[in-house]
N, C-alpha and C positions, 0 to 999 in steps of 0.2 A: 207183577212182582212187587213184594212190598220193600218200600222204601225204607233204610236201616235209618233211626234216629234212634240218638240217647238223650237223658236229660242232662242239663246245665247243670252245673255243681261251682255258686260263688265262691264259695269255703275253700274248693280247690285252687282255683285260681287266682284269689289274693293270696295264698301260702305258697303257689307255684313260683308263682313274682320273686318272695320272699327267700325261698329256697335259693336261688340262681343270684340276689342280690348279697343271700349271708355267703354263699359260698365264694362271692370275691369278681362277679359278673361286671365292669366295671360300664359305663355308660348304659346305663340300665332302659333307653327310653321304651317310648308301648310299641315303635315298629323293631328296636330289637326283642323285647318281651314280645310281642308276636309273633317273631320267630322261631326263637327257641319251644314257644309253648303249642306251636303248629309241628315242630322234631319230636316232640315227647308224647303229644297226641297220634302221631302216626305211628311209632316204635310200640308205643303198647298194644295200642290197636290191632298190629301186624303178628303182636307175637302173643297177647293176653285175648284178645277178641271186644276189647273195650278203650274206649282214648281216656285218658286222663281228665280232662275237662268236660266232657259231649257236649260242647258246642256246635252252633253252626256253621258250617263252613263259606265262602265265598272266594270265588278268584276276582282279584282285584288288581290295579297296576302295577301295587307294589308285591303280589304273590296272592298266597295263599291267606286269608284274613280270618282270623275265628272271631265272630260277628258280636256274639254278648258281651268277649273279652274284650274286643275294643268297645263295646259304647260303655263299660261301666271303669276302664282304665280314662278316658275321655271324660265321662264325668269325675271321676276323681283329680286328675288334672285341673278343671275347667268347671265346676258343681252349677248346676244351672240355678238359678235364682229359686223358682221353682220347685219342689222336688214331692211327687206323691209318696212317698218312703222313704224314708232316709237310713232303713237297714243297710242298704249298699253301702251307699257310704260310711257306716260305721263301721262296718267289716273293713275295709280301705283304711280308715282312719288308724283304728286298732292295731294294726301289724305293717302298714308301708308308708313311709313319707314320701310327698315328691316335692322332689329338690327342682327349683325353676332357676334357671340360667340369668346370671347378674348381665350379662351381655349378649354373646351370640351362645346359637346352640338348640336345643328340647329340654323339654322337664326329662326329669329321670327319679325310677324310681328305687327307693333304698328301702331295707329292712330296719327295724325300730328295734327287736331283739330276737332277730332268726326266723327261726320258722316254727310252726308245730309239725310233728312229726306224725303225731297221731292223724294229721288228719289225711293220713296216706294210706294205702295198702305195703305192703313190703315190695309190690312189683311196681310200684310207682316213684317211690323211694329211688328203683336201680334205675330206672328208665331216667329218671330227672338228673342222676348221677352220670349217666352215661350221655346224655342229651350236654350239660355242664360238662364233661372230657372233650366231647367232639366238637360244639359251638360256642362256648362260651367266652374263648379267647376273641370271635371272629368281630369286624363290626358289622351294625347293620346293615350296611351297603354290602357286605361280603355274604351277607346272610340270606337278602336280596336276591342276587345272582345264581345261590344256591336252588332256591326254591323257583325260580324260573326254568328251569331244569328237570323238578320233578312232573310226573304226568297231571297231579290235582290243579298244576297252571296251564302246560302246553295246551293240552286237553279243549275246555272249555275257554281259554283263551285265544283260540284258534276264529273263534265266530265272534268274541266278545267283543261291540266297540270302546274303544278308549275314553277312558275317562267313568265308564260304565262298571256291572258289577255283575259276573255270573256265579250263580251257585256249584256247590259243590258237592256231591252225593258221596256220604260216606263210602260207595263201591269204587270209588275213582283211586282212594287211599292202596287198593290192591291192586293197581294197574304194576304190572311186572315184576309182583311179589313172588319171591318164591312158591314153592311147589305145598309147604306147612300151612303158609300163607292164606293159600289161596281154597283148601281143605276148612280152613276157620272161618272164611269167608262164607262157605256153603253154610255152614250150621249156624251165623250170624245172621242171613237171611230168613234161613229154615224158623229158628224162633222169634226172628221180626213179624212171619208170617202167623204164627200162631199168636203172637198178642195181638195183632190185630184183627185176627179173628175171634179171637175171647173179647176184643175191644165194640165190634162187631155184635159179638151176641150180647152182652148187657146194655150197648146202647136199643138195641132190639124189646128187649125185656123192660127197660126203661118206658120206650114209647108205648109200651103194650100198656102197662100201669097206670098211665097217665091217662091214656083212651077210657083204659075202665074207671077211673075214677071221673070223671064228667059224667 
């Protein structure tokens, strides 16, 4: 069976931030933005057939983790000395501030002047709106708890050692979805299976070309 991925979408994910921060999200830090943007990747998912970000997923101590969103919230926080691109961070720079704690506390991050809106679909818009009604008030540690709870933790958490890191198969997001749910699930994999059989055959067609031209 083939494995359901999407692609990563930065663009989404600093304006996701953005979103949740204009709308009044208050302690904004990346383990509560990991939260909320781990509710709005499964809600669309469950009901659009697609996450909002297609990130990676991981179970982690603290839950569910979307993997690109934290290493690029982390370097934006933290910018390594180093950097082979610095598009990330521009994108960061451009639309979110993070505010560092004069004492105790996490950075947190705030929007600079909202969000774009365009860079949404209209079912992503409700999803973030409705992700912001349900969790928005909670704090991280309530948020935490929450997601200990769902199966994308119990699940793979059950063998995982502590301290350690297991993945997360986008099929795990449908454990005890509804009956619609679980219908969009079949045709999710159905055409995961067909790109990677057209994926398949050009890489095939590729190596045939290459043989003949030697």
């Amino acid at each position: 069976m083939s494995e359901i991925r999407f692609s990563f979408n930065l663009q989404k994910l600093v304006h996701s931030i953005a979103f949740f921060s204009a709308k009044g999200v208050s302690d904004l830090t990346k383990l509560k933005a990991a939260k909320l943007l781990y509710f709005a990747d499964k809600e669309h998912l469950l009901r659009y057939g697609r996450p909002i970000l297609g990130d990676v997923y991981f179970c982690m101590d603290r839950g569910p983790v979307p993997s690109f969103s934290l290493n690029e919230m982390n370097e934006a926080i933290q910018p390594s000395e180093i950097t082979g691109d610095s598009s990330d961070e521009c994108q960061f720079e451009a639309v979110l501030s993070v505010k560092h704690p004069i004492f105790r506390g996490y950075p947190r991050f705030v929007a600079k002047s909202g969000f774009d809106g365009n860079v949404f679909s209209k079912s992503e818009i409700e999803v973030l709106a409705n992700v912001f009604s349900k969790y928005g008030s909670k704090s991280a540690g309530e948020l935490v708890d929450l997601t200990h709870l769902e199966p994308t933790w119990t699940i793979p958490n059950a063998t995982r050692p502590p301290g350690s890191r297991a993945p997360i198969p986008y099929e795990l997001f449908f454990e005890g979805a509804p009956a619609e749910s679980q219908e969009m699930l079949a045709l999710i994999e159905e055409e995961q299976k067909e790109r990677d059989e057209f994926n398949a055959i050009l890489a095939g067609d590729s190596g045939l070309a290459q043989h003949g031209a030697r």
